[in-house]
C-alpha positions as CSV (number, residue, x, y, z in Angstrom):
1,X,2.9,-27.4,-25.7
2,X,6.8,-26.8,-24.0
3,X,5.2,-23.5,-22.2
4,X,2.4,-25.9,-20.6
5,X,4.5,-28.6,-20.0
6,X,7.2,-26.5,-18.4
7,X,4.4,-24.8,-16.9
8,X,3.3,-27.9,-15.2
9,X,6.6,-29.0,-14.4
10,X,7.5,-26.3,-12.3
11,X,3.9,-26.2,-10.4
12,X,4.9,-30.0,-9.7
13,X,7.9,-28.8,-8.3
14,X,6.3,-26.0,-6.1
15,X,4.0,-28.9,-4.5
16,X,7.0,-31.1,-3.3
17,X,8.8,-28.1,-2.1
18,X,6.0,-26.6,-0.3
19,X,5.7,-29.5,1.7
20,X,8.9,-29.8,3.3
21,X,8.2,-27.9,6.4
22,X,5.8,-30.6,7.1
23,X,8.0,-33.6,6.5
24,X,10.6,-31.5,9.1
25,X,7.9,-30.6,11.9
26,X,6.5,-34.7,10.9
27,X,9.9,-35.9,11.6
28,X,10.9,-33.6,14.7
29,X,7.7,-35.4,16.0
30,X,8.2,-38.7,15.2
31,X,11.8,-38.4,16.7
32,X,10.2,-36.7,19.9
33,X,7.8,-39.8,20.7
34,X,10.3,-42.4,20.5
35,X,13.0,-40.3,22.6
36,X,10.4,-39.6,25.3
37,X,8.6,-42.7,25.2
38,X,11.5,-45.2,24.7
39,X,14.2,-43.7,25.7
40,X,13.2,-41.6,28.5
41,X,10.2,-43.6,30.1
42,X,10.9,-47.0,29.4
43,X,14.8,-47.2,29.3
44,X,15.5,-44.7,31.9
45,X,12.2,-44.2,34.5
46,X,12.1,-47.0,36.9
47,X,9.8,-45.9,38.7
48,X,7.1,-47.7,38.0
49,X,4.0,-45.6,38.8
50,X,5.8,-42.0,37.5
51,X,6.7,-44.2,34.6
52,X,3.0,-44.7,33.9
53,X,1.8,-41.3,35.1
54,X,4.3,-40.1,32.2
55,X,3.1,-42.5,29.8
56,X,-0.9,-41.9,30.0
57,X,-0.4,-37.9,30.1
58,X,1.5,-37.4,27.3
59,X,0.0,-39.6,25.0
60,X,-3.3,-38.1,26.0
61,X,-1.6,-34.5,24.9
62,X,0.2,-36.1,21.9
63,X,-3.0,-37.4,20.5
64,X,-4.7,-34.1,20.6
65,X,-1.7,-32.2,19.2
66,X,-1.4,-34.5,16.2
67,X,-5.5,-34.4,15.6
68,X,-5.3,-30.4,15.7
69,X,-2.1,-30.2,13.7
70,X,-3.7,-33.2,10.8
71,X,-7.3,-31.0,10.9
72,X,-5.4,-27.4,10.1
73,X,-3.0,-29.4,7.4
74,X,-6.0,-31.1,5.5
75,X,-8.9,-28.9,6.1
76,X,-9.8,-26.8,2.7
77,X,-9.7,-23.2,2.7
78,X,-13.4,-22.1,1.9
79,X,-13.6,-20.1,-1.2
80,X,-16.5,-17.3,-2.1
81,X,-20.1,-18.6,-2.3
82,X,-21.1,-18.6,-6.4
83,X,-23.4,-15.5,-5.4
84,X,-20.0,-12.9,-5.3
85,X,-18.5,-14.4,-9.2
86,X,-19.8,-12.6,-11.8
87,X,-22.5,-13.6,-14.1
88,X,-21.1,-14.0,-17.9
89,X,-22.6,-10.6,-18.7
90,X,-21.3,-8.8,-16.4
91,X,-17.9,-10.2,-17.2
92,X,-18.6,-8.9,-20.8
93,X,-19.5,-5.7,-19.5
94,X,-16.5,-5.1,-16.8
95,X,-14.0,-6.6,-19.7
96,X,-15.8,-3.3,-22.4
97,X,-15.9,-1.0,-20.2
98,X,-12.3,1.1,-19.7
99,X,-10.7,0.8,-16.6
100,X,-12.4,3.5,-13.9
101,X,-15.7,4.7,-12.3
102,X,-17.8,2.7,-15.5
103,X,-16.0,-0.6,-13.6
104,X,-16.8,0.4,-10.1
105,X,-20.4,1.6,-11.6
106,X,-20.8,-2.2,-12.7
107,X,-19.3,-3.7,-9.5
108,X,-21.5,-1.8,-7.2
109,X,-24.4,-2.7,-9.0
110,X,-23.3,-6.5,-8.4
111,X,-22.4,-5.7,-4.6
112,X,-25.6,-4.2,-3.5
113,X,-27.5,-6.9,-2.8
114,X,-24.3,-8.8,-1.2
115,X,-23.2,-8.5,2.5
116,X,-20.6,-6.4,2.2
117,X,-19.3,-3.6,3.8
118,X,-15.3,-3.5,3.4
119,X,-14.0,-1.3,0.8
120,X,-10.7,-0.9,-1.0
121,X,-8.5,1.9,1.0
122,X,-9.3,4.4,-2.0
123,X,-13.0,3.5,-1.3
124,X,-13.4,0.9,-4.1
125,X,-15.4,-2.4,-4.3
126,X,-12.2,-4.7,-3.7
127,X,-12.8,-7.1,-6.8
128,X,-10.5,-10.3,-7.5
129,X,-9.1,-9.8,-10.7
130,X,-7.8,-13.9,-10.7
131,X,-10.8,-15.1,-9.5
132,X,-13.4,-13.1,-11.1
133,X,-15.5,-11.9,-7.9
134,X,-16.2,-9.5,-5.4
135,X,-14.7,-10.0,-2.3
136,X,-16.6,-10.7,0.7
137,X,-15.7,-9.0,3.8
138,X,-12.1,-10.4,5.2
139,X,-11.7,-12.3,2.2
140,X,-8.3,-12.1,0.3
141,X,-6.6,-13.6,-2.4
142,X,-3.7,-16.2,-1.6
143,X,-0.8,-16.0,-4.1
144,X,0.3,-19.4,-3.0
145,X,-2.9,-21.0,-3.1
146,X,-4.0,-18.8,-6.1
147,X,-7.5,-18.3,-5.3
148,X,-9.4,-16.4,-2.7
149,X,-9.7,-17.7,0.9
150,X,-12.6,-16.7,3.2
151,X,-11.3,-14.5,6.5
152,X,-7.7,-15.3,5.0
153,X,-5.1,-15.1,8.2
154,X,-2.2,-16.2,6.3
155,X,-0.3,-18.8,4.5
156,X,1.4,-21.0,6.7
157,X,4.0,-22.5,5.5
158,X,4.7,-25.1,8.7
159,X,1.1,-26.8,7.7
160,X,1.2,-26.0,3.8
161,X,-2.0,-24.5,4.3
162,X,-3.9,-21.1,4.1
163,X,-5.2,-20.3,7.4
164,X,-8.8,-18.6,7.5
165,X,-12.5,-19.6,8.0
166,X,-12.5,-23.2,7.9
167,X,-9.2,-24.0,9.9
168,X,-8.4,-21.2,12.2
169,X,-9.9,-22.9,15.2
170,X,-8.1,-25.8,14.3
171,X,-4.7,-24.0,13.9
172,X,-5.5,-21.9,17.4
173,X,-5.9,-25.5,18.9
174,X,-2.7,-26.7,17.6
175,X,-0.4,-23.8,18.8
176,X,-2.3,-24.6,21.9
177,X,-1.6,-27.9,22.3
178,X,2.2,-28.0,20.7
179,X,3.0,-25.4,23.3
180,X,1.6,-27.8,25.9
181,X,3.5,-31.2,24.2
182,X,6.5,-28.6,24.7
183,X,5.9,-27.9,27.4
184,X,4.7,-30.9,29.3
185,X,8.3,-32.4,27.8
186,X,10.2,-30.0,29.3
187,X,9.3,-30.2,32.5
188,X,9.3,-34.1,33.1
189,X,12.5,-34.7,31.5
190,X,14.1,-31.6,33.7
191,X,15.5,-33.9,36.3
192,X,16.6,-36.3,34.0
193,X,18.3,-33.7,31.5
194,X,20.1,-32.6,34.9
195,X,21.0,-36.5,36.1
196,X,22.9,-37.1,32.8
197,X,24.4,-33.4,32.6
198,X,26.0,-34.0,36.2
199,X,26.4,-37.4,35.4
200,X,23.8,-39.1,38.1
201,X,23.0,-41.8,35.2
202,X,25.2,-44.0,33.7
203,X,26.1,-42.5,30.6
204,X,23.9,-44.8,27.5
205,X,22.7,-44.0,24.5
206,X,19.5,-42.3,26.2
207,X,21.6,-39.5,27.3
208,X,22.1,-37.9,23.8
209,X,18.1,-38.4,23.1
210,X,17.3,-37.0,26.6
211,X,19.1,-34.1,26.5
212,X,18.9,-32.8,23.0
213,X,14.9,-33.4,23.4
214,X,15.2,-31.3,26.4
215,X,16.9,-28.6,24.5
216,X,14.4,-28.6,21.7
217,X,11.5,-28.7,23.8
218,X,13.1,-25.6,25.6
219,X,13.1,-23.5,22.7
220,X,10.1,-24.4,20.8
221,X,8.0,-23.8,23.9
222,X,9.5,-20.1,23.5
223,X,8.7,-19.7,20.3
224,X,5.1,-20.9,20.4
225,X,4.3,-19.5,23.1
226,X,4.8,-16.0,21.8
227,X,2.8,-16.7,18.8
228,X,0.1,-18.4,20.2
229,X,0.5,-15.1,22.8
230,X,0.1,-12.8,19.5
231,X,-2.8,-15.1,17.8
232,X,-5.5,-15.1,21.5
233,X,-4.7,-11.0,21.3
234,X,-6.2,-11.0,17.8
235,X,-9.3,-13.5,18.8
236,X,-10.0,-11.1,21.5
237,X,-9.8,-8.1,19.1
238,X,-11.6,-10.3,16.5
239,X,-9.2,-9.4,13.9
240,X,-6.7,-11.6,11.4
241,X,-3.2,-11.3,11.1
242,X,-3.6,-9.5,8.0
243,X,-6.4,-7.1,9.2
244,X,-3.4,-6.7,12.5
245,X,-1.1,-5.1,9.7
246,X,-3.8,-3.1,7.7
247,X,-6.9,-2.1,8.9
248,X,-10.1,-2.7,7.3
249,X,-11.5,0.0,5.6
250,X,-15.4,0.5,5.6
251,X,-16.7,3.4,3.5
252,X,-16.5,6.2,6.8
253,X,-12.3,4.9,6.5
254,X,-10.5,2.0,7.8
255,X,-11.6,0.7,11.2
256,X,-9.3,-1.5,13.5
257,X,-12.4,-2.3,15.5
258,X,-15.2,-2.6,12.7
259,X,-15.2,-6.6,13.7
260,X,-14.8,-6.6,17.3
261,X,-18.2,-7.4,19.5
262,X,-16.7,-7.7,22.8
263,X,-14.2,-10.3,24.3
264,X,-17.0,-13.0,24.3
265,X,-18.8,-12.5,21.2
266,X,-15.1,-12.6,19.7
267,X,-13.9,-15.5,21.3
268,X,-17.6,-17.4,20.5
269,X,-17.3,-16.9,16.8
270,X,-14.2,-18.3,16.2
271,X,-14.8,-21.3,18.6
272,X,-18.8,-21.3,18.9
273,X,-21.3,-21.3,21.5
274,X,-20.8,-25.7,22.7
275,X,-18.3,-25.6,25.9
276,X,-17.9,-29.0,25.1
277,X,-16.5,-28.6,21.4
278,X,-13.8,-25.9,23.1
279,X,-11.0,-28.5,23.0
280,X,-11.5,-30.2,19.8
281,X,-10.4,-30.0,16.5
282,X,-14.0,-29.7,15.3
283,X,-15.4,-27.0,13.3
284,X,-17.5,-25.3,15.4
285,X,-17.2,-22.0,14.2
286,X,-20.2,-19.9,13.7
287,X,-21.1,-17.9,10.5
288,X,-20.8,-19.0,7.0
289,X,-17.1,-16.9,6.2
290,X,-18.7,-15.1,3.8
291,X,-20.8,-12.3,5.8
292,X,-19.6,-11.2,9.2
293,X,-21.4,-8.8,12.0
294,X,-19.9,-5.4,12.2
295,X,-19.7,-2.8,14.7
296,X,-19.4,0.6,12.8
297,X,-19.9,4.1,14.3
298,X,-20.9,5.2,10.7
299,X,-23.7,2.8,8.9
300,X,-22.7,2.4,5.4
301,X,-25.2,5.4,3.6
302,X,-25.4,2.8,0.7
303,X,-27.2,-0.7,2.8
304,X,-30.6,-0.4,3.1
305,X,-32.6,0.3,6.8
306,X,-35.0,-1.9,8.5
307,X,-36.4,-1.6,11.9
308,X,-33.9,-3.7,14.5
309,X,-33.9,-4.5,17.8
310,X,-32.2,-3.2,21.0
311,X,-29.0,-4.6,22.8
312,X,-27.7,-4.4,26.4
313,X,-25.1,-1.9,26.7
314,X,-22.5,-3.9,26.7
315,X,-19.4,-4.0,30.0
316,X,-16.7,-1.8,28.9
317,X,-18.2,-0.6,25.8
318,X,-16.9,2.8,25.4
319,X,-18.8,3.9,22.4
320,X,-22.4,3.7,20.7
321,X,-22.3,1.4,17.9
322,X,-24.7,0.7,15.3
323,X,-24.4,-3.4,13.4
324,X,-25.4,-2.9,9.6
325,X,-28.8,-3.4,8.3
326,X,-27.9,-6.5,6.3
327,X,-29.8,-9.7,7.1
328,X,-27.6,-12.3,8.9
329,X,-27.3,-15.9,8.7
330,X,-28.9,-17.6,11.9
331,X,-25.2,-18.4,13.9
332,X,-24.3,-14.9,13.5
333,X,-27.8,-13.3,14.6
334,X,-27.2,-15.7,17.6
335,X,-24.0,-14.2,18.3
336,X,-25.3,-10.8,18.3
337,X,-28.9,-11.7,19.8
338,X,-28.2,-10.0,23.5
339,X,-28.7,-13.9,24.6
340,X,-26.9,-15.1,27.8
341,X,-23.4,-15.4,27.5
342,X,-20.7,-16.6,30.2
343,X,-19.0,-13.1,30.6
344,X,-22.3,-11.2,30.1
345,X,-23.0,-9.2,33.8
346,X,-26.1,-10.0,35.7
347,X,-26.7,-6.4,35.9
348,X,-27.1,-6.7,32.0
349,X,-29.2,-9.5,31.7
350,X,-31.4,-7.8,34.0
351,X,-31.9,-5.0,32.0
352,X,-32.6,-7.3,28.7
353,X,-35.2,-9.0,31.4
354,X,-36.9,-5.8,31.8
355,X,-36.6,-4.5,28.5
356,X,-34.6,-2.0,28.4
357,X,-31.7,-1.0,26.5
358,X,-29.5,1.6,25.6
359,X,-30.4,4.1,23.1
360,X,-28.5,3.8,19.3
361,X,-27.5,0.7,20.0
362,X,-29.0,-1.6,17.3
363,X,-28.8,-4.5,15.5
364,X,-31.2,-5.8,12.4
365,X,-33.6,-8.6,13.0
366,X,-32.8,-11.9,10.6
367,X,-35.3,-12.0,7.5
């Protein structure tokens, strides 16, 4: 019983730790509101119309900054649909069988039928050891979270939170809109910070708050703004931070690219095909986080073949691709349909008009 109990004790520990970074980034917050709106728009802006200008823009950006930042905090990291764990039997099998090709043998066996298409960099079905599963594509196993997380990014520590399927739109929204809070601080309290450093205003207790929120505003707009820089690069590549540092490997070798569908077909599955939803801290994410399109030069030999359907070349497509054969679920055949899209050319919905297409390029009707 001490083991478990000191087991427990220390998990317990972990929890109250691990959220920390929130309480600081809570309380940075918290302090930020009342030294802008107190002490900055009420006790030193008498203007009375810039006074309400202030008032109704940044509450408008603070209400959407706190919404994207509560959704990424609270949302649940998805976890593997029951269809990758192993039955009982093959548990039994995998734990009698010695460790090498009779294991892969088994697993591959169990894979064939799933959408998968990722591989271990030796060329391995990547199985979850912890977890009991095979992993679906951009799926990894969090050490913090212990357990695997769909299109795992990374553990953020800031909103005690993995960051993957579920929540990534969400955490993309709140870089955006803490850069703009930053931001949108900085600038407004500029000639204020610069009336109390030259001594234009009398000097009250506003000036500390004023300039000290200037000086943190400063530089953690420099700060976000080179990660939310870093994070739109990898929605445009379609890749996660982890996939940034290693590449996927598909069985013709690892693949930087195997995800990417072009800028708009990147940016549309992480934030989906409603304009409207854009701005929001509302999943609208399309796929299910367990299967994902693929552009591969090499089709898997292994994955069946069905008769598909032709595509548009798309702009600035370098290469001839071919998607796998593997049914997909209805959001992602949408994303991969040839439909009209708002970077698509005309030139190419033209040719989709008339029927044409270029040769090799395919991708598998749904079934």
């Amino acid at each position: 019983m001490a083991p478990s109990g000191s087991r427990s004790i220390k998990r317990s520990c972990q929890r109250v730790l691990y959220w920390i970074p929130v309480f600081f980034i809570t309380l940075i917050v918290a302090w930020s509101y009342y030294a802008y709106v107190i002490q900055l728009c009420i006790e030193s802006i008498e203007n009375i119309g810039e006074k309400i200008v202030y008032l109704l823009a940044y509450h408008v950006v603070f209400i959407m900054f706190v919404w994207a930042y509560w959704q990424t905090i609270f949302t649940k990291p998805l976890n593997p649909l029951k269809e990758f764990h192993l039955s009982y039997s093959d548990k039994e099998l995998l734990d009698r069988e010695d460790r090498g090709e009779s294991q892969q043998e088994i697993l591959r066996r169990v894979a064939k039928d799933l959408p998968i298409y990722t591989r271990t960099m030796s060329g391995a079905i990547r199985f979850c050891d912890r977890c009991q599963l095979v992993k679906p594509d951009r799926c990894h196993h969090c050490s913090v979270c212990d357990k695997c997380i769909l299109k795992m990014d990374h553990h953020c520590p800031w909103v005690n939170n993995c960051v993957g399927f579920s929540n990534y739109k969400f955490f993309m929204l709140f870089l955006a809109y803490s850069l703009l809070y930053c931001l949108f601080i900085t600038a407004t309290d500029l000639q204020y910070f610069i009336k109390f450093w030259t001594n234009g205003l009398p000097d009250t207790q506003a000036k500390f708050h004023i300039m000290f929120l200037f000086f943190a505003a400063s530089m953690f707009s420099v700060s976000l703004a080179s990660l939310f820089a870093y994070h739109c690069w990898l929605v445009c590549k379609n890749r996660s931070t982890l996939e940034a540092f290693r590449a996927p490997a598909f069985r013709h070798g690892t693949d930087k690219n195997g995800f990417s569908l072009g800028l708009s077909k990147n940016f549309r599955q992480v934030f989906g095909d409603e304009l409207r939803y854009w701005p929001l801290p509302i999943f609208s994410s399309l796929g299910d986080g367990c299967s994902f399109p693929t552009c591969l030069v090499n089709q898997d030999p292994e994955q069946p073949t069905t008769p598909g359907v032709h595509l548009p070349h798309s702009k600035g497509a370098g290469e001839v691709h071919q998607f796998p054969a593997k049914p997909l679920r209805e959001s992602q055949s949408r994303l991969l349909s040839g439909a009209t899209s708002w970077t698509e050319s005309d030139h190419a919905e033209d040719k989709e008009r008339k029927g044409t297409s270029n040769p090799g390029m395919t991708i598998e009707n749904e079934t």
